[in-house]
Residue, then its C-alpha position, 0 to 999 in steps of 0.5 A: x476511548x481505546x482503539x486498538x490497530x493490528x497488521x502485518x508486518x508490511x507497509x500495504x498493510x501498516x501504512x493504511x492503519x496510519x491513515x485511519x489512525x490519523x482520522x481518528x485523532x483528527x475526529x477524536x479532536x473534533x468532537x472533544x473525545x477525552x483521552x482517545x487512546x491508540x494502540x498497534x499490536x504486531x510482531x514489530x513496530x514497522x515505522x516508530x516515526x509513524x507510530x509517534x507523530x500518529x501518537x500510537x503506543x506500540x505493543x509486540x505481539x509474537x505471530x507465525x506465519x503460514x505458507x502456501x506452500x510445504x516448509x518446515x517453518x509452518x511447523x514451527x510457526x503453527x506453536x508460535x502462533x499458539x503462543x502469539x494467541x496467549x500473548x494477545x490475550x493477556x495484554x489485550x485483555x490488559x488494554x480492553x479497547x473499545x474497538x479493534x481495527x485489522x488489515x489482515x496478514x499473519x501478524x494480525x491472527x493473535x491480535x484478533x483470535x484474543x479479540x473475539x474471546x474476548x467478544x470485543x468489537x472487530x473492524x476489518x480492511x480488505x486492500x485487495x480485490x481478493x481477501x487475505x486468508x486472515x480477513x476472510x476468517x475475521x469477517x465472519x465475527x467482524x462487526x463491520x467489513x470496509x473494502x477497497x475493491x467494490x468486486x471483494x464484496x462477493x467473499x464477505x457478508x454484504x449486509x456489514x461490508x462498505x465499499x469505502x476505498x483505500x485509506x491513505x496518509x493525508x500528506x501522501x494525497x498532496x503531490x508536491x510540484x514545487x522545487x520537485x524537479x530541482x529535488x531530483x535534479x531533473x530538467x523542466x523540458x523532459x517529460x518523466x517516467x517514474x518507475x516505482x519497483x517496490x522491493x520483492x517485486x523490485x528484480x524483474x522490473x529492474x532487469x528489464x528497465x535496465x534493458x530499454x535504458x539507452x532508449x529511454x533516456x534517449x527521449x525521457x528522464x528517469x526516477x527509478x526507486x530499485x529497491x534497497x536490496x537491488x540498489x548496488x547491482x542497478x546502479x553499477x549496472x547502469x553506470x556500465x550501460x549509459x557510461x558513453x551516453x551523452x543523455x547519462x544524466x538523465x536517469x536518477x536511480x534511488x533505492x527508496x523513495x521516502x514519502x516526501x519523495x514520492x509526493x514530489x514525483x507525483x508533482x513531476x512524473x507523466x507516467x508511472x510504472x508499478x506493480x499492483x499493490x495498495x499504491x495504485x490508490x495513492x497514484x490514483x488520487x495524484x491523477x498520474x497515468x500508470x503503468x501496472x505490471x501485476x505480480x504473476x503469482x499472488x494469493x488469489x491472483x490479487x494482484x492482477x485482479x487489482x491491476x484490471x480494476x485498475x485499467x477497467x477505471x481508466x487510470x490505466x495500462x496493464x502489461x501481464x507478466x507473461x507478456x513483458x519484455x524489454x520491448x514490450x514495456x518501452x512500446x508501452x510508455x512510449x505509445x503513452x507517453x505520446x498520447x496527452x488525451x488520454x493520459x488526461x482522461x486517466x488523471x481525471x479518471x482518478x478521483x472516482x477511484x482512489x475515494x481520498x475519504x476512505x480513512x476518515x468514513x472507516x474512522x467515523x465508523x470506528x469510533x461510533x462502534x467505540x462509543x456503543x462498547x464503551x457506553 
């Protein structure tokens, strides 16, 4: 059996391909698959760790991106998307798998275009609570649609789309408590805030964490991950700020938190501070309290759409960004922080939303629909 994963090029969109992939080989051994074979087509391999543990054979495939707004890249894209559907269609047509399964984004349109001319079988992922544009147009030929946000079922056709939830990494769902706080060098009396900036969405969270540093440290320790991008300016920043401060050494920034670090601050952290991407799932299934500051412009307003999910399920708090400022935010983790009921009620209210089975109910389905092209 061949299977063949496509996806932008970002890790909302390629690490929940990893998760599925994982399934997939699991299953595959399960039921004595013969020769279950792998692929992800993409402009690049994103993490080859990932690709080669999860034993996946990258194939590159160039791809144009389209912006929503007016730029003279969009002309030049639209010919390497051009380009990028004759590549796809040439070496998919050399793989042939049984199945393809997508998570959207610019990267995964070849991929998917050569797919339907090719009249392969299509699987589609929606992350967010408003479908991507790549998505939505695949779902209309897809033999099946899975979601993450049962309110995304009213864009695609509900006699083929699931509401399965976000496919996560099995060693991302094990939160690690022991030895995390030695890991980050943390006291085992203070309670944690875990700030998660990400990278684009990194800079105003940052600045503002930056602001109520003094107060915070003052009665919590701090894992702050910046962004690589952003790293230097917090860290100088920062060193600047608590330089007479006797709780300093309370606050750890670091630029990238790698997944064994994020499974450790989930062991340690009493809250979390993020944006609204894919990993509200991942904090949803560790059953710690959030924080969610959405994006303010995002493709169909996703992100803040995501983030109300997310409150609406009881994992959490919102803070719009047009009503955050400095003493906004530390009023918000403070008022949580203090409140150990509900912070409970937010834990347990987790399991329901995260669904932990979501990759390996899109896998069981992948490979149901592989054995029928196949055979």
């Amino acid at each position: 059996m061949k299977i063949v994963f496509t996806g932008g090029g970002t890790g909302g969109h390629f690490y929940p391909l990893i998760a599925v992939a994982e399934a997939v080989n699991k299953l595959a051994d399960e039921r004595k698959i013969i020769e279950a074979k792998l692929y992800y087509f993409s402009t690049e391999p994103y993490d080859t760790r990932a690709l080669f543990e999860s034993h996946i054979e990258f194939v590159y495939v160039p791809a144009g991106k389209q912006r929503l707004y007016a730029s003279r890249k969009n002309i030049t894209d639209t010919f390497k998307a051009g380009w990028g559907c004759i590549v796809a269609l040439f070496k998919l047509f050399l793989v042939y798998p049984d199945v393809v399964f997508a998570k959207g984004g610019y990267a995964s349109f070849p991929t998917l275009f050569a797919a339907r001319f090719l009249r392969i079988p299509v699987v589609v992922h929606e992350s967010d609570a408003y479908p991507g544009r790549v998505t939505l147009w695949a779902s209309k030929f897809a033999k099946a649609v899975a979601i993450s946000y049962e309110e995304a079922v009213q864009f695609f056709p509900k006699e083929k789309t699931a509401w399965t939830g976000q496919p996560i990494r099995a060693d991302i769902l094990e939160k690690k408590d022991l030895g995390a706080l030695a890991h980050f060098g943390l006291a085992a009396d203070i309670p944690v805030v875990g700030i998660l900036g990400g990278s684009s969405g990194a800079e105003i969270i940052n600045n503002h964490v930056i602001d109520i540093l003094p107060q915070l440290v003052a009665s919590y320790q701090v894992v702050h991950q910046t962004g690589a991008r952003n790293f230097e300016e917090v860290q100088n920043t920062t060193k600047i700020i608590l330089e007479k401060s006797e709780h300093k050494e309370r606050y750890k920034p670091i630029a990238y938190l790698s997944n064994e670090d994020m499974q450790m601050l989930a062991g340690v952290a009493n809250i979390l501070i993020t944006r609204a991407g894919g990993t509200l799932f991942e904090i949803a299934a560790w059953g710690v309290p959030a924080v969610v500051i959405p994006i303010e412009v995002s493709n169909g307003d996703h992100q803040r759409k995501n983030a109300f999910n997310f409150a609406r399920a009881g994992c959490g708090d919102v803070i719009e960004e047009g009503n955050l400022t400095p003493s906004v935010l530390f009023a918000e983790i403070d008022k949580l922080m203090k409140d150990t009921a509900r912070r409970a009620e937010m834990t347990k209210n987790g399991a329901s939303f995260s669904k932990p089975d979501a990759a390996q109910k899109i896998a069981t389905e992948l490979i149901s629909i592989g054995e029928s092209h196949g055979g």
